[in-house]
MIDO-685634 format. One record per residue (C-alpha): x, y, z. Coordinates in steps of 0.05 Angstrom, whole numbers, plus 5000, padded with zeros to 4 digits. Layout:
residues N
XYZ...
//
This chain:
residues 84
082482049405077082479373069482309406067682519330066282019278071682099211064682289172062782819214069883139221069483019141063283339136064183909176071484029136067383969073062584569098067784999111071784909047065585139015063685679058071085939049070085858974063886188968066986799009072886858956067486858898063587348924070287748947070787688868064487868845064087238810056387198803056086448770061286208815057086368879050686138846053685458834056785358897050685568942046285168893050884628909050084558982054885109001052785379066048886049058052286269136059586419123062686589185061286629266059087289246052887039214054687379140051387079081054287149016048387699005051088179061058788059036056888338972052288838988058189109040063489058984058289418937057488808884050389048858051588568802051788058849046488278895041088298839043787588830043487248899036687628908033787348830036886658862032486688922037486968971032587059044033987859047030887689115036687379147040587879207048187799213049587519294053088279300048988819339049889529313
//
């Protein structure tokens, strides 16, 4: 038996459906797409890794998208969890 409540579990499933479909819109380049999800409630912190939908289009070279994200109010402040 889970020690989590069915809305947190529900919840938390909902989060990463969205992060996983902000990912593919960005993997995409589809500018509105990621708008509306993150204006949605989409979390802005993808993966374990700590990438936002602003580094995984800067890294895949989607200016388009970066002028976007940053006219949208993107935080260019926010450091991945990776050291370099």
């Amino acid at each position: 038996m889970s020690s989590r409540p069915a809305a947190e579990n529900h919840q938390q499933e909902h989060q990463l459906l969205a992060a996983e479909a902000v990912r593919q819109a960005v993997e995409r380049c589809q500018i509105d797409r990621v708008i509306e999800l993150l204006k949605g409630g989409a979390p802005s912190v993808l993966d374990a890794e700590g990438q936002t939908p602003l580094h995984l289009a800067a890294a895949a070279g989607h200016l388009s998208l970066v002028e976007a994200l940053l006219q949208a109010g993107c935080d260019v402040s926010v450091q991945d969890f990776v050291s370099i």
